[in-house]
C-alpha positions in Angstrom: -26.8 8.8 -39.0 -27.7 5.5 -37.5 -26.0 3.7 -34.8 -23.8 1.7 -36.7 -23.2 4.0 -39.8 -19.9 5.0 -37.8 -18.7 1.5 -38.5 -19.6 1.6 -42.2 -17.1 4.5 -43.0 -14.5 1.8 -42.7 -15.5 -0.7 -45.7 -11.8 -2.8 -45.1 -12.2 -3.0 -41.4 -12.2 -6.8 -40.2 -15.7 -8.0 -39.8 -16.0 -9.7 -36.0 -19.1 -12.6 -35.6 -20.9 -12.1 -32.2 -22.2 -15.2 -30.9 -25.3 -14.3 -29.0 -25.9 -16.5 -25.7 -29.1 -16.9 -23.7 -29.0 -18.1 -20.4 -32.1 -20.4 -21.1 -33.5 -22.3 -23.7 -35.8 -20.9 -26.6 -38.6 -22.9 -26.3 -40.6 -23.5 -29.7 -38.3 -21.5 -31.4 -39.6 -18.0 -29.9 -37.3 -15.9 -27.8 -37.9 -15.9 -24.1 -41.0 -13.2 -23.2 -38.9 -11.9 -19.7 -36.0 -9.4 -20.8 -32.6 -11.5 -20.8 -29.1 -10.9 -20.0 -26.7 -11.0 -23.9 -23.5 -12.2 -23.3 -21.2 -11.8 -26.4 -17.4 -12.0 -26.9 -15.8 -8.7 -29.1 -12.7 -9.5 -30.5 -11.2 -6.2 -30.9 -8.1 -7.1 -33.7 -6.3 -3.9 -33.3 -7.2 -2.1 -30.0 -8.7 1.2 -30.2 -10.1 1.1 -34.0 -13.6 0.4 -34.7 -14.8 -2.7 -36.5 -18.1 -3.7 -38.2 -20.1 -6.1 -36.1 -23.3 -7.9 -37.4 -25.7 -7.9 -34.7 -28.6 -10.6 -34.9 -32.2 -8.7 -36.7 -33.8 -10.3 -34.0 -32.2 -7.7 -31.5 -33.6 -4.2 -31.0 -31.0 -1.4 -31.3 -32.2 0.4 -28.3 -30.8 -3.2 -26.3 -27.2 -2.6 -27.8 -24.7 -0.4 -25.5 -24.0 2.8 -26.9 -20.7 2.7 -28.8 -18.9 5.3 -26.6 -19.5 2.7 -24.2 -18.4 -0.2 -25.6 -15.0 1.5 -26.8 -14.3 3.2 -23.0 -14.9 -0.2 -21.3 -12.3 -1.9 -23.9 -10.1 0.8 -23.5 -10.1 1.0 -20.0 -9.5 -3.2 -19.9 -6.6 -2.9 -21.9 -4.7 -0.5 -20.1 -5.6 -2.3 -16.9 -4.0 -5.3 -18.2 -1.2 -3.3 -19.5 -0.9 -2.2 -15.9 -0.6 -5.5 -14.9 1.4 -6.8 -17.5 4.2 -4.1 -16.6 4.0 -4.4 -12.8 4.6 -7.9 -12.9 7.4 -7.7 -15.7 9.5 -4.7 -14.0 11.3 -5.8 -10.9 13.6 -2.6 -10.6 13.6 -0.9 -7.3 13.4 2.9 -6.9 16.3 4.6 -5.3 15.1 5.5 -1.6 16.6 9.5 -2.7 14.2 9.0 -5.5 11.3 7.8 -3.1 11.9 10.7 -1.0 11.9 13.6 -3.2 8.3 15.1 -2.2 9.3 14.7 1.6 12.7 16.6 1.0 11.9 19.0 -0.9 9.1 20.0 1.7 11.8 20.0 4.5 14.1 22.2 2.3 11.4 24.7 2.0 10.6 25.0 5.5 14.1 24.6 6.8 15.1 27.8 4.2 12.2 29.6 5.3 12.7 29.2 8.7 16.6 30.2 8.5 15.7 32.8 6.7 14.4 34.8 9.6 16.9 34.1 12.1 18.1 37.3 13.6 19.7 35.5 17.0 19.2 32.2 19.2 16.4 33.6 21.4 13.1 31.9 22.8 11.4 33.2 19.4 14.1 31.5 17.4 12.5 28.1 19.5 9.3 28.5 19.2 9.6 29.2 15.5 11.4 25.8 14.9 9.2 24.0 17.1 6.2 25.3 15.4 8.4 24.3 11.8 9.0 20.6 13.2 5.3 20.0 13.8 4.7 21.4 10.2 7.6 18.9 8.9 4.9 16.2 10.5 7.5 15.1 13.7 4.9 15.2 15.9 4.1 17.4 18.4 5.8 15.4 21.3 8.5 15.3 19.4 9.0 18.7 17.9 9.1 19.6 21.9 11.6 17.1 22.9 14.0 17.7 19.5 13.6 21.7 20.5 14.3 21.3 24.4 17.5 19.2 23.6 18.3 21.6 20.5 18.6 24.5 23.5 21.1 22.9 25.4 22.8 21.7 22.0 23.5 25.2 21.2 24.8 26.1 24.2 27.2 23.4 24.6 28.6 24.4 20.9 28.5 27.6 21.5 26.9 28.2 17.8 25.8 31.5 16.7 26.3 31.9 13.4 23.6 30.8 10.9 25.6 28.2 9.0 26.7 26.7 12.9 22.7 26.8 14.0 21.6 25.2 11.1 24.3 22.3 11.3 23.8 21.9 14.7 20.0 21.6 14.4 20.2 19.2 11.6 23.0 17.3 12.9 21.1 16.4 15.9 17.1 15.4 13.6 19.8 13.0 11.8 21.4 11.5 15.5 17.4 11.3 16.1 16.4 9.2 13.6 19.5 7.0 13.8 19.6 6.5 17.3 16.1 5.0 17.5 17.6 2.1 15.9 20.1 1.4 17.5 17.5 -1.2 19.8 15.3 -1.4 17.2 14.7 -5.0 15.8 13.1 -3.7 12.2 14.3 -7.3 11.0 11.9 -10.1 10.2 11.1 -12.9 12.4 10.8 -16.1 10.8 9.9 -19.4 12.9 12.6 -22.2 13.0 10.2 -24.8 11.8 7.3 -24.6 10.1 5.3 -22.3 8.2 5.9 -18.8 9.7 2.7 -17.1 9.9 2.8 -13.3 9.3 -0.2 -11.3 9.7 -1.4 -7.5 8.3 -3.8 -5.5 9.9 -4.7 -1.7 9.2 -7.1 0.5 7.9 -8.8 0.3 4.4 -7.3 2.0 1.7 -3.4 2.1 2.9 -2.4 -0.7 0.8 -2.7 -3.5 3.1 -3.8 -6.1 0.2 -1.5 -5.0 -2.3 1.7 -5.4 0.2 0.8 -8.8 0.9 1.1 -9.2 -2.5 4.8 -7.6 -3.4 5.8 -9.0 -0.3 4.6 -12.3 -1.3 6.1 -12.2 -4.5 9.7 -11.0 -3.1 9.4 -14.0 -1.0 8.5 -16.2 -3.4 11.8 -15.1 -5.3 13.6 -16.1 -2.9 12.6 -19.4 -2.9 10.2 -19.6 -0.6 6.6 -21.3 -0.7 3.9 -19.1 0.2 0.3 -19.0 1.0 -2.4 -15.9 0.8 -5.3 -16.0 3.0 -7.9 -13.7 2.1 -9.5 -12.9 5.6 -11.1 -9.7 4.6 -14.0 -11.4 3.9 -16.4 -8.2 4.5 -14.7 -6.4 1.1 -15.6 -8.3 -1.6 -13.0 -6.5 -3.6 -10.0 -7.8 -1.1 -10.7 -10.8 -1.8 -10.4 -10.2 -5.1 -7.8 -8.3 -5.5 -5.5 -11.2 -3.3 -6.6 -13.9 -5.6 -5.3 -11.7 -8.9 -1.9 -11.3 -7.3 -2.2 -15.0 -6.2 -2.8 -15.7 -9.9 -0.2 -13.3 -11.1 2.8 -15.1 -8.8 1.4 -18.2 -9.1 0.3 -18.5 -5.5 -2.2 -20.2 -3.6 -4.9 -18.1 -2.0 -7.3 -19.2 0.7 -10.7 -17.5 0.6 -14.1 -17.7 1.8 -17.8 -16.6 1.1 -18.5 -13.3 0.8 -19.3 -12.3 5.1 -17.7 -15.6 6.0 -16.4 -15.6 9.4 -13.0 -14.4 9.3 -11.4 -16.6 11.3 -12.5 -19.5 9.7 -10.5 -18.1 6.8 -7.3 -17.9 9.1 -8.1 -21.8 10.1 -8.1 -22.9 6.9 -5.0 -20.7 5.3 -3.0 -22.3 8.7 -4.3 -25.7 7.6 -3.4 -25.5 4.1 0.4 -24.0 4.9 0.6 -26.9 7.5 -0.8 -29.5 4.6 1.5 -28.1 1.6 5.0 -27.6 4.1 4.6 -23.7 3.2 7.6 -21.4 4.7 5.1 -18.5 4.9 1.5 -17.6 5.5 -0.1 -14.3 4.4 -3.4 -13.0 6.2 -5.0 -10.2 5.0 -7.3 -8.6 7.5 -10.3 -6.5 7.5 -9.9 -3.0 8.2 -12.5 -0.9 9.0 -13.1 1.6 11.6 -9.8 1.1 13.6 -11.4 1.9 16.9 -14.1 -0.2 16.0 -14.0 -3.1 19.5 -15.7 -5.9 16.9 -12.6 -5.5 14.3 -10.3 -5.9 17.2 -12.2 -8.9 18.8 -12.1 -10.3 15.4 -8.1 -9.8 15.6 -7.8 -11.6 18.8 -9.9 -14.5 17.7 -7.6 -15.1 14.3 -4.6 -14.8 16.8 -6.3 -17.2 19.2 -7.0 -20.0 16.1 -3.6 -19.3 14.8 -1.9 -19.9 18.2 -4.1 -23.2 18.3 -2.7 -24.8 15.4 1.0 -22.9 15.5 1.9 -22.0 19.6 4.7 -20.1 18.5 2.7 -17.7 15.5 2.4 -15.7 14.2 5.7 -14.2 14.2 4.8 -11.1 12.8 1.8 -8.5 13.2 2.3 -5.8 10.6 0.8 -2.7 10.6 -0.1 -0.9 7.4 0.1 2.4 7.6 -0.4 5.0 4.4 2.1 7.9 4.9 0.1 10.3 2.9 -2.1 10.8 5.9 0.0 12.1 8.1 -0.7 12.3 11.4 -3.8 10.3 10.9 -1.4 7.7 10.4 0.2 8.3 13.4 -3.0 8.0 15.0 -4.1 4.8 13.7 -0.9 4.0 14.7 -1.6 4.3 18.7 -5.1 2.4 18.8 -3.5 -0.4 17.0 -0.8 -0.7 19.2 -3.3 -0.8 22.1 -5.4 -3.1 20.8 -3.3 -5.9 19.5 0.4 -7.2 19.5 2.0 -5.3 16.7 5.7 -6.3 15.8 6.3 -3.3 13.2 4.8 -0.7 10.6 4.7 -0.9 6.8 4.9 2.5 5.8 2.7 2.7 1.9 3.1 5.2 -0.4 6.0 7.2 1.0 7.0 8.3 -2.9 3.9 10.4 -3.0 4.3 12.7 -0.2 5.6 15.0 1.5 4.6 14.2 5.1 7.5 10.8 5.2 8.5 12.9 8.7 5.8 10.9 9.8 8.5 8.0 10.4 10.0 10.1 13.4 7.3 10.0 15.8 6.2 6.5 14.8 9.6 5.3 16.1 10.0 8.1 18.9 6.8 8.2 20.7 5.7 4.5 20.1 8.8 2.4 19.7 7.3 0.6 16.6 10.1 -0.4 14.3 9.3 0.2 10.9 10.2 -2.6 8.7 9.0 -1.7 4.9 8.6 0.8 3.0 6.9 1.2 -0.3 8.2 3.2 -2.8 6.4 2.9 -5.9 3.5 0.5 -7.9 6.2 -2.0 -8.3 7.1 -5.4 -6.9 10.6 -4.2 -6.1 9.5 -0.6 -4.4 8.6 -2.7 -1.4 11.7 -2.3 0.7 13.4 -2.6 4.0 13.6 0.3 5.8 17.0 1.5 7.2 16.9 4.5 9.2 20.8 5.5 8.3 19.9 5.5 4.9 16.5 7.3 5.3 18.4 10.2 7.4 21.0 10.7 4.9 18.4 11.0 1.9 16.3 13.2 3.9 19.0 15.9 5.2 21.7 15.1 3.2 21.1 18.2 0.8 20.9 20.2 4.2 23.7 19.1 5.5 26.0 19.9 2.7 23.8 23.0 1.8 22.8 21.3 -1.7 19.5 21.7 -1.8 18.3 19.1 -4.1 
């Protein structure tokens, strides 16, 4: 069978014409001698089912893509653009319970386990729970803080019984995780007049770009005017990917050559927010190696150029952190913090794991408020985080004994 006798099994399939570009002149009506580059438009009329296309004699079979090929790549485009399509389309937020199911489900399993071996309050019956705490991902700081004050706690209640332990203990990880913000400014700082310039830094890979843009767009639904400056310039694909969700929400995106310098990215984006009256100003950063002293010089310099043109910005240096990693996370967390003026965390991807504990010693041991959290892939999922609602939704079910 030849190539294209799979096509011929489908006599009343629409026929699609193939214009054939070169990207130079034939010259005396001779193809060029050098091999050239086709580039040819396939209208696909009903996605996923094959239709006859009449390729030029002139062109060798061996210099048309196999048709596995062809099909995956229009396959895979589609449901890209379906992606999206939907993304953009479907505001509705996940319910934070909803967002948390991985991480609450984990602490069920080890807070049952854990119970399930209590014989009486000794120093075992500590350690044990200390040793559980660092496995829920509190940290080990605080898994020795929450166990030294959860000693004294049982004393004072007198609780000996397994059902009095266990609401003692949990009683006190919710006053935790409430009490650190009760000083806590995990609002968002906007400057009187203005553009309000708000700045991401973090690792690659934890979402960084694709925050900017749901937060963007939430702001931009609110009425705001926004600007994206694409000051990853070392990642072609940041850049990239900023300008698609500037096209999606129809907002402007600053961007430079590919290795530009980054800061003359950042002088521009201030420029144009300035120029246009913008409320807010977007700046993606690069993120490599987050002990790496050049990335951190670079930071200071954006900050320098933004202070230049805006004394009083930016108002916000937000940390993305991906809270599938963990303590790594956590990590990351600390160098940051030493090495620039961060104002609060973004924590990604908190639906798909089981480590969310993670929020605890990010507020405990470093006094970063977290301000976001995401959710889920859609515009909506990006939400403020509120530690009352994040205790209740992680130890609710243990508090009542429901475990969900």
């Amino acid at each position: 069978m030849g190539l294209f006798d799979f096509f011929k099994k489908k006599p009343a399939a629409p026929k699609v014409v193939v214009e054939v570009l070169y990207p130079q002149t034939w010259e005396n009506g001779e193809a060029p001698v050098e091999p050239t580059v086709l580039a040819a438009e396939v209208l696909q009329p009903t996605p996923g089912e094959a239709v006859e296309i009449q390729v030029p004699s002139h062109i060798a079979a061996e210099d048309v893509a196999p048709v596995a090929e062809v099909v995956e790549t229009v396959e895979t485009e589609t449901e890209t653009e379906t992606e999206t399509e939907t993304e953009t389309a479907v505001t509705s937020e996940t319910n934070l319970d909803e967002g948390l199911t991985k991480t609450r489900k984990t602490w069920s399993e080890r807070w049952n386990a854990f119970m399930a071996n209590f014989r009486s309050v000794d120093e075992d019956f500590f350690e044990e729970l200390e040793e559980t705490l660092i496995g829920a991902d509190v940290g080990a700081q605080t898994a020795l803080q929450l166990t030294d004050e959860l000693r004294n706690e049982v004393k004072l209640q007198n609780a000996k019984s397994k059902a009095d332990i266990s609401r003692v203990i949990i009683d006190k990880l919710v006053e935790h995780y409430r009490s650190q913000g009760v000083n806590e400014d995990a609002s968002m700082h906007f400057a009187p007049e203005g553009p309000t310039v708000i700045l991401f830094v973090g690792v690659n890979g934890v979402g960084k770009t694709t925050t900017i843009g749901k937060m963007s767009a939430r702001y931009k639904a609110e009425g705001k005017q926004v600007v994206l400056a694409a000051a990853d310039t070392f990642r072609a694909g940041a850049t990239q990917q900023l300008q698609a969700w500037g096209e999606r929400n129809g907002i402007p995106v600053v961007a430079g050559a590919a290795n530009a310098d980054p800061a003359s990215v950042v002088y521009d984006g201030v420029k144009t927010a300035i120029e246009t009256n913008a409320d807010i100003l977007f700046v993606d950063t690069a993120g490599r190696l987050q002990n790496n002293v050049n990335l951190m010089q670079e930071l200071a310099k954006m900050k320098r150029i933004i202070t230049r043109e805006l004394p009083n910005e930016p108002q916000e240096v937000l940390l993305a952190l991906d809270a599938t990693t963990g303590q790594n996370a956590l990590q990351q967390a600390r160098l940051f913090k030493d090495s620039t003026d961060v104002t609060g965390i973004v924590l990604t991807k908190l639906d798909g794991t089981a480590k969310g504990g993670i929020i605890l010693p990010i507020r405990n041991e470093l006094h970063l408020p977290v301000k976001w959290v995401g959710l889920g892939e859609q515009v909506g999922d990006l939400q403020p985080f509120d530690a009352d609602d994040f205790a209740k939704s992680l130890f609710g079910s243990l508090l009542i004994g429901d475990d969900k």
